[in-house]
Residue, then its C-alpha position, 0 to 999 in steps of 0.5 A: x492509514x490506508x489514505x494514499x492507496x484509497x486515492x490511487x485506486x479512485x483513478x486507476x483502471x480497472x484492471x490495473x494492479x497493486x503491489x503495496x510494500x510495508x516495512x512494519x507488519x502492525x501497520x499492516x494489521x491496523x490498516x486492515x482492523x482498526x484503521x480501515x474505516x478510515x480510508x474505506x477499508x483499501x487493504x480489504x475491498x481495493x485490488x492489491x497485493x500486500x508485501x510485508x518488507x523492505x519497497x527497495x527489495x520488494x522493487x529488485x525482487x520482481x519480474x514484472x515492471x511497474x507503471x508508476x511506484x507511489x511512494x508514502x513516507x511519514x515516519x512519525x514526529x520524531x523523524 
């Protein structure tokens, strides 16, 4: 819900940068609608890039290295 990427963005230098990866396109749309008042609307005001697929392909697909890769996993009370 936005929460973990509220709290990265409250430690991180200013010009730092943000790739999110998002498996779930819906998660994505309420964390941007919704949701986002939850968390301070992270998706809509913080400095990040959004990527709607797989963290795994996100991580081999790119160039660039990354300082820290923050990983959220909550995939409901039936997992």
């Amino acid at each position: 819900m936005g929460f973990t990427l509220a709290a990265a963005f409250a430690v991180m230098a200013a010009d730092a940068e943000v790739v999110v990866a998002e498996l779930v396109p819906a998660v994505v749309a309420w964390n941007r609608g919704p949701l986002a008042h939850l968390a301070g609307q992270p998706l809509n005001v913080g400095p990040c890039t959004v990527r709607e697929a797989d963290v795994g392909l996100v991580i081999r697909a790119s160039a660039q290295t990354y300082d820290a890769i923050l990983l959220d996993v909550d995939n409901g009370p039936e997992d």
